[in-house]
The first five atom37 places (N, CA, C, CB, O) and aatype in JSON, in Angstrom:
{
  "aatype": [20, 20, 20, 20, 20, 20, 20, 20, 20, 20, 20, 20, 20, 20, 20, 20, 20, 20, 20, 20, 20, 20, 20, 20, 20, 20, 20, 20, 20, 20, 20, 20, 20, 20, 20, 20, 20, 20, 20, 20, 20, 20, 20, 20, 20, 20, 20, 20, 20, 20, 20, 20, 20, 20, 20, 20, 20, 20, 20, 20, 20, 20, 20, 20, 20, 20, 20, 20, 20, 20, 20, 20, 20, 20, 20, 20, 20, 20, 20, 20, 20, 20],
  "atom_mask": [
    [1, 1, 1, 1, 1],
    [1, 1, 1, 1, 1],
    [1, 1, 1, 1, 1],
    [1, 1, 1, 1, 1],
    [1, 1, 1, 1, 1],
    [1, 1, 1, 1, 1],
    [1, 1, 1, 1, 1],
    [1, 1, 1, 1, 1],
    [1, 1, 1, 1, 1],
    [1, 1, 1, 1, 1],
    [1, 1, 1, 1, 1],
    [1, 1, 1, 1, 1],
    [1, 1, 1, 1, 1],
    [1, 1, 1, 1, 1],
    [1, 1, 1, 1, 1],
    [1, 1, 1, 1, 1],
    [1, 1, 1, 1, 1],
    [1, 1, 1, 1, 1],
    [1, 1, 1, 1, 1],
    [1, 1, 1, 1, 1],
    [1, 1, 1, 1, 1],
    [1, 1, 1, 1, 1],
    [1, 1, 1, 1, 1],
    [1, 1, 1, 1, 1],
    [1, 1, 1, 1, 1],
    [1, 1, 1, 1, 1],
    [1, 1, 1, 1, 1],
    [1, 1, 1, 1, 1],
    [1, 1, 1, 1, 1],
    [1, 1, 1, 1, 1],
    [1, 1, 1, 1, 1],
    [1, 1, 1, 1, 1],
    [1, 1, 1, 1, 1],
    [1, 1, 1, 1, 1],
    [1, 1, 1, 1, 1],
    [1, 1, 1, 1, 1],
    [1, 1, 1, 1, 1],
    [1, 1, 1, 1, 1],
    [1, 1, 1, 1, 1],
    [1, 1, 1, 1, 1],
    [1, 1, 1, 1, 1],
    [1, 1, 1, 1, 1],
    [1, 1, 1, 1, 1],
    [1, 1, 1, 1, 1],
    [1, 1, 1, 1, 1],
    [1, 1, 1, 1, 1],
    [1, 1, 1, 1, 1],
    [1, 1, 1, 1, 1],
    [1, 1, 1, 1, 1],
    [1, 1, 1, 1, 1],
    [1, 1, 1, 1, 1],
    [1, 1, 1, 1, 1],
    [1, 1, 1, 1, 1],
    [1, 1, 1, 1, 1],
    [1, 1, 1, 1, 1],
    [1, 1, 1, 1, 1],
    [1, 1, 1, 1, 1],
    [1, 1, 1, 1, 1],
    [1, 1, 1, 1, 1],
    [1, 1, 1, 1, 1],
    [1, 1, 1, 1, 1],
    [1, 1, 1, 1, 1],
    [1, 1, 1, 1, 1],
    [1, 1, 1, 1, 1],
    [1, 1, 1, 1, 1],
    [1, 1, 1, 1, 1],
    [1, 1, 1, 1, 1],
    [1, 1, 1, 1, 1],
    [1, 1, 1, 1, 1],
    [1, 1, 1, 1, 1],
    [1, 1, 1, 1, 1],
    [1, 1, 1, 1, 1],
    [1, 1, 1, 1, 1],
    [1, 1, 1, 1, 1],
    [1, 1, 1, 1, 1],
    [1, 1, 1, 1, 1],
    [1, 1, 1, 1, 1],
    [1, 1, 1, 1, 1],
    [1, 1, 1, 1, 1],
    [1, 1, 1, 1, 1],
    [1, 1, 1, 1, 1],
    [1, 1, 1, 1, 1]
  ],
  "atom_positions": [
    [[-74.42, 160.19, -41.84], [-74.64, 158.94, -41.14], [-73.41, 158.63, -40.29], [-74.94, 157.78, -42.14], [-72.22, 158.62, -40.61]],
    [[-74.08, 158.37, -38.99], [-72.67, 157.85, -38.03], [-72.18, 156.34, -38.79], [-73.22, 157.48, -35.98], [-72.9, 155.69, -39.54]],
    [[-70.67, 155.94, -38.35], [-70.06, 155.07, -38.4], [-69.82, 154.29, -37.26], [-69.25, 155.4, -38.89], [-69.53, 154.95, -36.26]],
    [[-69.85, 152.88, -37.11], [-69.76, 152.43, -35.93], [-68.95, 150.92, -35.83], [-71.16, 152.45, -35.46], [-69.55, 149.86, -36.01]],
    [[-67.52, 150.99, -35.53], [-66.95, 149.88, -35.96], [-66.85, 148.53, -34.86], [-65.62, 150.36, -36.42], [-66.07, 148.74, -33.93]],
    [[-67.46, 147.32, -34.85], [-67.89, 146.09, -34.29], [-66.68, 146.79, -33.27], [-67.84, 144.38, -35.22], [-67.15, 147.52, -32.4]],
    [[-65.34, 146.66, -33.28], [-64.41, 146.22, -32.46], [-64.75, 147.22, -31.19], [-62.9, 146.28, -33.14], [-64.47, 146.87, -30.04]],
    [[-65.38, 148.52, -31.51], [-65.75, 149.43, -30.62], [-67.03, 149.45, -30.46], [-65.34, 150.56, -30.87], [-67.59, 150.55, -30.38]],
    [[-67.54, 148.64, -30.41], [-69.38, 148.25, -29.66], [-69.23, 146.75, -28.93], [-71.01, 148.0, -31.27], [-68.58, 145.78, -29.33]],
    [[-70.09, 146.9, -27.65], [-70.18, 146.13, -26.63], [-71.02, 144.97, -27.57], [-70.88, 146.86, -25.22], [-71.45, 145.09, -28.72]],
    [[-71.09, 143.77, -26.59], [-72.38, 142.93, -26.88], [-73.45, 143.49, -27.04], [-72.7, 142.1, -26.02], [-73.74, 144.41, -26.27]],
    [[-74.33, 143.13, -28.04], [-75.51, 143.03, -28.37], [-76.46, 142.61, -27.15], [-75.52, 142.18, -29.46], [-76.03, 141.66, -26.48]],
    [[-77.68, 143.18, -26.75], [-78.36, 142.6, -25.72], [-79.79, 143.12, -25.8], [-77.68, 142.87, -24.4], [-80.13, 144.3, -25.96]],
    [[-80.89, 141.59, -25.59], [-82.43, 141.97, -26.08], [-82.73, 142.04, -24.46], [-83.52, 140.62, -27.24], [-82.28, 141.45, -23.48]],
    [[-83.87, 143.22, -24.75], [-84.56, 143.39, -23.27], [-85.33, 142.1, -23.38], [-85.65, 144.9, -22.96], [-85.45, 141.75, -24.55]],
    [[-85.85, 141.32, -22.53], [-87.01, 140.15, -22.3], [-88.31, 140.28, -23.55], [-87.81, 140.43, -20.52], [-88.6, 139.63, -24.56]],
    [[-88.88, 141.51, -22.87], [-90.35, 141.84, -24.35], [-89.8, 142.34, -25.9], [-91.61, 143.55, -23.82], [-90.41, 143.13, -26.62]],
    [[-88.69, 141.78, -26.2], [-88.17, 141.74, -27.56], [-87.75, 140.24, -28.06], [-86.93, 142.71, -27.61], [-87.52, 139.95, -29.23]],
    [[-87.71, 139.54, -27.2], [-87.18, 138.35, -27.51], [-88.11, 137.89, -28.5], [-86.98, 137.46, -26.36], [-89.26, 138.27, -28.27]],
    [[-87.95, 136.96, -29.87], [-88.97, 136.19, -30.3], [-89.77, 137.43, -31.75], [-90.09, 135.74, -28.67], [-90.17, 137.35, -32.91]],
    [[-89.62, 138.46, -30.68], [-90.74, 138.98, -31.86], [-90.13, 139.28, -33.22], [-91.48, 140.43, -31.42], [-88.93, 139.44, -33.41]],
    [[-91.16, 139.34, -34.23], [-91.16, 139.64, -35.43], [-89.97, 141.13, -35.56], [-92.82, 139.84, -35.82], [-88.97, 141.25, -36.27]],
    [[-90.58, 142.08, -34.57], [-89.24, 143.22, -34.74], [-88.55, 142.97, -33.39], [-89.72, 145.13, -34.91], [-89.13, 143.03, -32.31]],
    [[-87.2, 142.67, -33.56], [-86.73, 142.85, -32.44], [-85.67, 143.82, -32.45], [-86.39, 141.72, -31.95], [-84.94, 143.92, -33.43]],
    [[-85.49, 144.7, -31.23], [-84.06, 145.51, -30.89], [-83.49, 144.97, -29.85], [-84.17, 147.02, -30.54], [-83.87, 144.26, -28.92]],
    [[-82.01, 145.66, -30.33], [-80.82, 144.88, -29.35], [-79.87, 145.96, -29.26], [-80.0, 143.37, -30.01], [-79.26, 146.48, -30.2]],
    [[-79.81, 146.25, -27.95], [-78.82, 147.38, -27.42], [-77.48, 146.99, -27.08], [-79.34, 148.02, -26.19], [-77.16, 145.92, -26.56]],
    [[-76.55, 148.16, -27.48], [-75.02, 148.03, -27.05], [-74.53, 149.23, -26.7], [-74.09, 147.51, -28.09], [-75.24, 150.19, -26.97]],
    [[-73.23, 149.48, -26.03], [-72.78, 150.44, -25.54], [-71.52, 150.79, -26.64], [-72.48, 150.15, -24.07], [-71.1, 149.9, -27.37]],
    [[-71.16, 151.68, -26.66], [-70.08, 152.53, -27.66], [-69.68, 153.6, -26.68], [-70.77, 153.27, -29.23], [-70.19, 154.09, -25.67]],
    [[-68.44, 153.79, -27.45], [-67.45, 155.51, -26.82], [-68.33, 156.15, -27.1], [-65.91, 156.3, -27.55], [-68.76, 156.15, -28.26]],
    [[-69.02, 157.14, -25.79], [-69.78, 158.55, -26.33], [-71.4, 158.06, -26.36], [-69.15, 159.13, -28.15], [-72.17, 159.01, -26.23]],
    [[-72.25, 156.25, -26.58], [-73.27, 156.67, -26.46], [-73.86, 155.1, -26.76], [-73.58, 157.99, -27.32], [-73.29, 154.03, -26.53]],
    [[-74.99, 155.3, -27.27], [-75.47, 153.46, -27.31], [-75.91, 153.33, -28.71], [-77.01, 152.87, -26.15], [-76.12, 154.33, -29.4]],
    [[-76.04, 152.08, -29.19], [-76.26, 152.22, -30.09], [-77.33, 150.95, -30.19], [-75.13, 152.44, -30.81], [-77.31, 149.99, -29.42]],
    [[-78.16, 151.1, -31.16], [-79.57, 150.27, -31.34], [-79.91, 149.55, -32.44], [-80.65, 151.06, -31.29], [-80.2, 150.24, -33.41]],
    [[-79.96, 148.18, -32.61], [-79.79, 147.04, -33.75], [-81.63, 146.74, -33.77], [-78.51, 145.34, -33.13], [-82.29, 146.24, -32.87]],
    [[-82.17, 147.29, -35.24], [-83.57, 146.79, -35.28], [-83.14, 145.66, -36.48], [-84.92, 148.09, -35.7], [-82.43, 145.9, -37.45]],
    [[-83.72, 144.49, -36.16], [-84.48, 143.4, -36.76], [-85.21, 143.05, -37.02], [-84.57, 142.83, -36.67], [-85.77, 142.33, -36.2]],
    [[-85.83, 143.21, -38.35], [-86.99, 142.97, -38.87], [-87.33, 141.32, -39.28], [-87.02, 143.91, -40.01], [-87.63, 141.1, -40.46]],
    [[-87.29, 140.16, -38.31], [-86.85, 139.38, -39.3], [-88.69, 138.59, -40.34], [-85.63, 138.03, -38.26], [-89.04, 137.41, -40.39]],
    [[-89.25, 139.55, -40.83], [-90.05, 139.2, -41.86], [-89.77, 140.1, -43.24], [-91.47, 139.34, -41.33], [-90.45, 140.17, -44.27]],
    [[-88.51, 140.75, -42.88], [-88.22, 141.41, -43.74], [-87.24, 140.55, -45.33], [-87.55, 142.47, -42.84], [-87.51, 140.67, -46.53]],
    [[-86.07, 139.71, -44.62], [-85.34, 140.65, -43.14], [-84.47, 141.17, -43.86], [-84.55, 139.85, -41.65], [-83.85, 140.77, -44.84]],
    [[-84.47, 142.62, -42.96], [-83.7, 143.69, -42.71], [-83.29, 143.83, -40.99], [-84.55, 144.94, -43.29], [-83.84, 143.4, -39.97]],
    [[-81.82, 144.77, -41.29], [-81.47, 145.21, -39.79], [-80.95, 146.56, -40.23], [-80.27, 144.19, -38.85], [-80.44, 146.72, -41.33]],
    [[-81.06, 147.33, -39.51], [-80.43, 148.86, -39.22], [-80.17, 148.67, -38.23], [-81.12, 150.16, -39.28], [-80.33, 147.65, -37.55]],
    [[-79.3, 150.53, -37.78], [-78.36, 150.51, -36.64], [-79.08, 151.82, -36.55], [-76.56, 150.31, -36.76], [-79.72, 152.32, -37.47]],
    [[-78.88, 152.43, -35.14], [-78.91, 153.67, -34.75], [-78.5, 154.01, -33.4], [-80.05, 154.08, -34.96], [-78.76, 153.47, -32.32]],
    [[-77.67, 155.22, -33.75], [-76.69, 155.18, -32.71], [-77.38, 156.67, -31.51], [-74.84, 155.46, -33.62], [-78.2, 157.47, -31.97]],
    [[-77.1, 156.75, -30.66], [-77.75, 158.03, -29.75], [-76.7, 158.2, -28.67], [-79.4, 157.68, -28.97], [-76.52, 157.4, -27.75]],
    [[-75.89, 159.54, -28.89], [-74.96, 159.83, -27.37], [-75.59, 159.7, -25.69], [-74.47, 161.53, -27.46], [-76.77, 159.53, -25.37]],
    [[-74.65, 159.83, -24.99], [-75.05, 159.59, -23.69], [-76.27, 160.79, -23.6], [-73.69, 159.73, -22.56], [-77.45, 160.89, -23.28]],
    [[-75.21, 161.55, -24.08], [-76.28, 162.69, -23.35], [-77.55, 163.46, -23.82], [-75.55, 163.76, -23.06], [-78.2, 164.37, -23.3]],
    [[-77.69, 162.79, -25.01], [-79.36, 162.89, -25.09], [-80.75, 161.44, -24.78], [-79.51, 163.37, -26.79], [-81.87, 161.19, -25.23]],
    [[-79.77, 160.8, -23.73], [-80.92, 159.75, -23.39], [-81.62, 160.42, -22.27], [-80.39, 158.18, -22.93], [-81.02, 161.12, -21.45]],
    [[-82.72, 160.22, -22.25], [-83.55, 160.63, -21.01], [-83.64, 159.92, -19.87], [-84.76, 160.74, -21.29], [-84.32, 160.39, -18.97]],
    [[-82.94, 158.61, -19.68], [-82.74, 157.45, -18.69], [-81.31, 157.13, -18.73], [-83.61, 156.14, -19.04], [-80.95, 156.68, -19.82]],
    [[-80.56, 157.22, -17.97], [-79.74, 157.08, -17.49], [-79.4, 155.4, -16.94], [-79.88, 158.07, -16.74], [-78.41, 155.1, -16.28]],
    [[-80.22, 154.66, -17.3], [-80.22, 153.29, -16.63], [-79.75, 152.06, -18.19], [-82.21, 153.0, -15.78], [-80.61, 152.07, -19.07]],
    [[-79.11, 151.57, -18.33], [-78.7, 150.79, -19.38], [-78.61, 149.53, -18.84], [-77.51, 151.22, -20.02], [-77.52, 149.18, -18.38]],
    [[-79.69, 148.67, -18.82], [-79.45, 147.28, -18.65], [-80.65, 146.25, -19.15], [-79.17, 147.09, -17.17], [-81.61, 145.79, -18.53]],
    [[-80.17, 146.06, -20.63], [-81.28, 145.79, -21.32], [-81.73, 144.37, -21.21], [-81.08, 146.16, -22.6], [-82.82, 144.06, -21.71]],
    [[-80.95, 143.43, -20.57], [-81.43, 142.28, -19.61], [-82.75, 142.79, -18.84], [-80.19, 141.87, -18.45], [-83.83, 142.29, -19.14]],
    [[-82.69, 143.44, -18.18], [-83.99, 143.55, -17.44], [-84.56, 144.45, -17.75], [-84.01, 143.6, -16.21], [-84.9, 145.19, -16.82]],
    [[-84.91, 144.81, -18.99], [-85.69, 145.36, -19.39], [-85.29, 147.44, -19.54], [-86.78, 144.72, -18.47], [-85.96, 148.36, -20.01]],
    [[-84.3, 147.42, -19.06], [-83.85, 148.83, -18.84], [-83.47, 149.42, -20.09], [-82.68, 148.93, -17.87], [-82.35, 148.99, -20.34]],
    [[-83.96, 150.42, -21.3], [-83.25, 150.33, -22.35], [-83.39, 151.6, -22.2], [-83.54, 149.56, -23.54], [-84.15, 152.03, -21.33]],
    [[-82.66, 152.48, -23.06], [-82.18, 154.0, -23.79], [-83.48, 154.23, -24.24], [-80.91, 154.05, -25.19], [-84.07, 153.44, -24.98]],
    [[-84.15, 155.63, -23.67], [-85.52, 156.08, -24.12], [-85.25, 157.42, -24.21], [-86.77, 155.76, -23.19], [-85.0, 158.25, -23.34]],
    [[-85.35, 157.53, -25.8], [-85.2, 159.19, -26.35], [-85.89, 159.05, -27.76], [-83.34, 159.86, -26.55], [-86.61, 158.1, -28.08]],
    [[-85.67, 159.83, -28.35], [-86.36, 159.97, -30.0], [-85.29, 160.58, -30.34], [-87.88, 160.88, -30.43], [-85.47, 161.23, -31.37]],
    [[-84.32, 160.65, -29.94], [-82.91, 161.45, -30.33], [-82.29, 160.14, -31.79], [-81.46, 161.55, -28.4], [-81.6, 160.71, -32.64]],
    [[-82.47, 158.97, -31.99], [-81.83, 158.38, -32.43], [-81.37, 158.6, -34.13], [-82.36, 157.42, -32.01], [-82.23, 158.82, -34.99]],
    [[-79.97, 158.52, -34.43], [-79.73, 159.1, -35.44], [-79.79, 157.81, -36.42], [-78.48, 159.96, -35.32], [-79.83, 156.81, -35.71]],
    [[-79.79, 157.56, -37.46], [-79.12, 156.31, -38.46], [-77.31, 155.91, -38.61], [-79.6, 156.81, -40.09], [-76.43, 156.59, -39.13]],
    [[-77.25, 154.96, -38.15], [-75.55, 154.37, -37.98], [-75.63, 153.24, -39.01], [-75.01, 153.63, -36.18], [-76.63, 152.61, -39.33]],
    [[-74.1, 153.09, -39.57], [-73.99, 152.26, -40.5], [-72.59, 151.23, -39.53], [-73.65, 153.16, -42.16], [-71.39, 151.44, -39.39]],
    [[-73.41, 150.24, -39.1], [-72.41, 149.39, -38.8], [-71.1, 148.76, -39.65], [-73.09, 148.52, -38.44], [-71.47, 148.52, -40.8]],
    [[-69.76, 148.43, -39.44], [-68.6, 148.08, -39.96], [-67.83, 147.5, -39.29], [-68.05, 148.88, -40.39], [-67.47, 147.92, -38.19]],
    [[-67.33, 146.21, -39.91], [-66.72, 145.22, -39.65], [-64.94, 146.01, -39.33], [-67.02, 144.06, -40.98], [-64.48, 146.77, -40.19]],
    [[-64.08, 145.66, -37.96], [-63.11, 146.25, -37.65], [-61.97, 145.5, -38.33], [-63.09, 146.4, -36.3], [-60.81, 145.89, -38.19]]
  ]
}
């Protein structure tokens, strides 16, 4: 399992068609790649999963407008407080 410490991950950010819902994800940027916050909140649970640059298939990161990291590459990350 990757490690991923707060002080080295960007803001958190929901594309628009995540806002509200029952699962939501929230993307951030890291050294080397992005990393992906699911929220379950009927759970609730959250996981992390982290994916390098270079196995995204989109090249476009701007999850304000809807632009997010699209691969199946994503590994399981254990977020940690810096």
């Amino acid at each position: 399992m990757i490690t991923i410490h707060t002080d080295d991950c960007s803001t958190f950010q929901i594309a628009p068609r995540d806002l509200g819902q029952t699962i939501e994800y929230a993307y951030a940027t890291t050294e080397g790649g992005y990393v992906r916050r699911t929220a379950n909140r009927s759970g609730p649970t959250t996981s992390y999963e982290f994916m390098a640059h270079d196995d995204c298939d989109d090249g476009d990161f701007a999850p304000q407008n809807g632009d997010v990291p699209k691969s199946d590459k994503w590994l399981p990350a254990a977020m940690v407080q810096s």
